[in-house]
N, C-alpha and C positions, 0 to 999 in steps of 0.2 A: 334531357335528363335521363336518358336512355343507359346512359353507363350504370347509371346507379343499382339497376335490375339485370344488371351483369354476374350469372354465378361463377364466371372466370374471376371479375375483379374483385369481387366480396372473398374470395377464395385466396387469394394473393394479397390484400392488404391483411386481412386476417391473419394470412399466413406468415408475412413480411413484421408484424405487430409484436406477433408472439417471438419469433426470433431475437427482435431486437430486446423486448423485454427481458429474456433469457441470457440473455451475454451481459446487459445489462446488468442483471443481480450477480450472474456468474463473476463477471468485473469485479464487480465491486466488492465479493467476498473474496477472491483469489489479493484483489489490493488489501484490503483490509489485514489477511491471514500474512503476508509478506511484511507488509508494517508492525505485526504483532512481533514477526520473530525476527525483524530488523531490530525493531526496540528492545526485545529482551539477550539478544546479543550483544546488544551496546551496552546494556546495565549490568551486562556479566564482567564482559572486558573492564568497566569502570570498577566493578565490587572489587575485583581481582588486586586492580591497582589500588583500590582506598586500602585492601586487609594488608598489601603491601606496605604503603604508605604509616601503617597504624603500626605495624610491628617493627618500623625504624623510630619510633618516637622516643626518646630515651626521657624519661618524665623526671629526672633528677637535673636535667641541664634545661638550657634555652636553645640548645642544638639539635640535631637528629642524630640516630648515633651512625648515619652515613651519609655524605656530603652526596652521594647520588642514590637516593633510595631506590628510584626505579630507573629500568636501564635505557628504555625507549629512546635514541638520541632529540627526540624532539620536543623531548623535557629541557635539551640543554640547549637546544635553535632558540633564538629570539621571536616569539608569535610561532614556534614551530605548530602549532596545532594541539598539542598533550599539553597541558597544565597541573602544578598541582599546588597545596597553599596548607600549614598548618597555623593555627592561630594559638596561642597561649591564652584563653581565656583573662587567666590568673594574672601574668606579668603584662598582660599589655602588647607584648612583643608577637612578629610573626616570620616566618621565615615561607620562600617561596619557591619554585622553581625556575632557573633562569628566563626560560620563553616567557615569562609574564614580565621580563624586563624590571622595568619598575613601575608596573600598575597590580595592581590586588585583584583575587575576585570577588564581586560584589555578594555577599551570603545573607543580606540582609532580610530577604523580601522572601528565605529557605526558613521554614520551621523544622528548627534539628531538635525540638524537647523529645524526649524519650530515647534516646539513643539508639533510633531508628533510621538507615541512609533515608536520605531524602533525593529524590529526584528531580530537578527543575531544567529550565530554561533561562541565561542569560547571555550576556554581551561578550565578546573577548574584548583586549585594548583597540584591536582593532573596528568595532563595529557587527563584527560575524556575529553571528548566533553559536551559542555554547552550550554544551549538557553537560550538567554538572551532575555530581554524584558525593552529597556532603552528609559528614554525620560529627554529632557530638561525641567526646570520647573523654570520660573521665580515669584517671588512672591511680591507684594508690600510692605513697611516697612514703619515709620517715617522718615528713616535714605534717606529712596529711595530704588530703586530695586534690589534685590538680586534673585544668578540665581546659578542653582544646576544642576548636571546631577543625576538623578535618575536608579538604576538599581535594575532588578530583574531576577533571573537565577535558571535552574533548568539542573542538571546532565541529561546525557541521559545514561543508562545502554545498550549498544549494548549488549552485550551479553541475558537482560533481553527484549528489545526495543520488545514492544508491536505490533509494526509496522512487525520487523522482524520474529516475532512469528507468524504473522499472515497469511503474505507470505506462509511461511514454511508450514503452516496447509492448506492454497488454495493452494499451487502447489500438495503438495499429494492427495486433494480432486478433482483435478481438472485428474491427474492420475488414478485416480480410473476410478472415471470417463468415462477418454477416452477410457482407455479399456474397460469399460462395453459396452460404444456405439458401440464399434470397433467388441467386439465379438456378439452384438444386430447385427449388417451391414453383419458381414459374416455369422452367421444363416439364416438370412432374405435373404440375393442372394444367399446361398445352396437351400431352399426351394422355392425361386422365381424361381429359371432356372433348377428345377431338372425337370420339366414336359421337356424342350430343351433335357438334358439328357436323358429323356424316348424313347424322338423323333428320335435322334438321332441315338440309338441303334438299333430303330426299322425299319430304313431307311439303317443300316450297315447290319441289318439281310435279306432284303431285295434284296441286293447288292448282300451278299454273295450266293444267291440262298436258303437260309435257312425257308425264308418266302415269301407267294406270294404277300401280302400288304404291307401296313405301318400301325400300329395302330390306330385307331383312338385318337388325344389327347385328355385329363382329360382336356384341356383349351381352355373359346372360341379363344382366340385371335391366339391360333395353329392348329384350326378347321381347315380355308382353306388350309393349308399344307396336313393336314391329307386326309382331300377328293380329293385335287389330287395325293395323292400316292394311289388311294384305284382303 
């Protein structure tokens, strides 16, 4: 158990410890800060599309007052990814964007009271995961007040997911990394304790009758050692 009283190896697990732990937190805020401004770019580009979406609403018809409100062609793809759905509260009726074909999106499980966007999580027809961005929209009329749920959704490609790509690129970078500090730390206390080393030897030779001194060390801080073996 002789390793254990090693100030090489106390010096380099210590040193190797704190490295890792540091990349570690480093990681995980650099992920964290990446995910924050992935997501509030997504909520931008979806806001954009719902304020578009709301100022085609013509609240005197059952129509929108433009058969393509927004221009994205993969509003008009089947499953193209872009989604959007307004619902007529009032009539019952709703109309959609072609990519949803003929499936709806599910707004059931969104609290849109206060006429607040909402943010969530749901399914496409597909199966995919979808971010939705839905809000309530009351609007005034001759007739009196008509009220709609507005939605607007975009695909998330896990396997493409920006987010996850980017992990994957900082944990290898962050790998790299570790080892290069790890092998900077054990160069750095080889060379910081090899003068101990020299000392050492030269104290065993001493011992053995092979020499009448101790060497004098190459370091102040090992000077007083050296002048009282001398």
């Amino acid at each position: 158990m002789k390793w254990r009283q090693s100030l090489r190896l106390r010096l380099l697990l210590g040193g190797a410890a704190w490295i890792v732990l540091a990349l570690v937190l480093a990681g995980v805020f650099i992920s964290a800060s990446f995910q924050a401004s992935m997501s509030a770019a997504r909520r931008d580009d979806l806001q954009a599309s719902l304020d578009r979406l709301i100022a085609a609403i013509d609240p005197a018809t059952t129509l929108l007052a433009a058969t393509e409100p927004l221009p994205d062609p993969r509003y008009d793809t089947p499953l193209g990814g872009l989604y959007w759905q307004v619902e007529d509260k009032d009539g019952g009726t709703s109309t959609r964007s072609r990519s949803l074909w003929d499936s709806t999106l599910s707004l059931g499980n969104i609290s849109l009271s206060g006429g607040e966007p909402a943010l969530a999580e749901v399914a496409d027809p597909d199966g995919r995961p979808l971010t939705v961005l839905a809000r309530e929209v009351t609007m005034e009329t001759s007739a009196g007040a008509r009220h709609f749920d507005v939605a607007v959704a975009e695909a998330r490609d896990v396997d493409a997911d920006p987010i996850v790509q980017f992990n994957t690129n900082l944990l290898a970078a962050l790998m790299i990394l570790a080892a290069t500090l790890i092998a900077a730390a054990v160069l750095q206390v080889h060379f910081g304790l090899s003068p101990l080393g020299r000392l050492r030897a030269s104290i065993a030779a001493v011992r053995q009758g092979t020499s009448t001194h101790v060497a004098e060390p190459a370091t102040l801080e090992l000077e007083p050692v050296g002048a009282a073996g001398q």
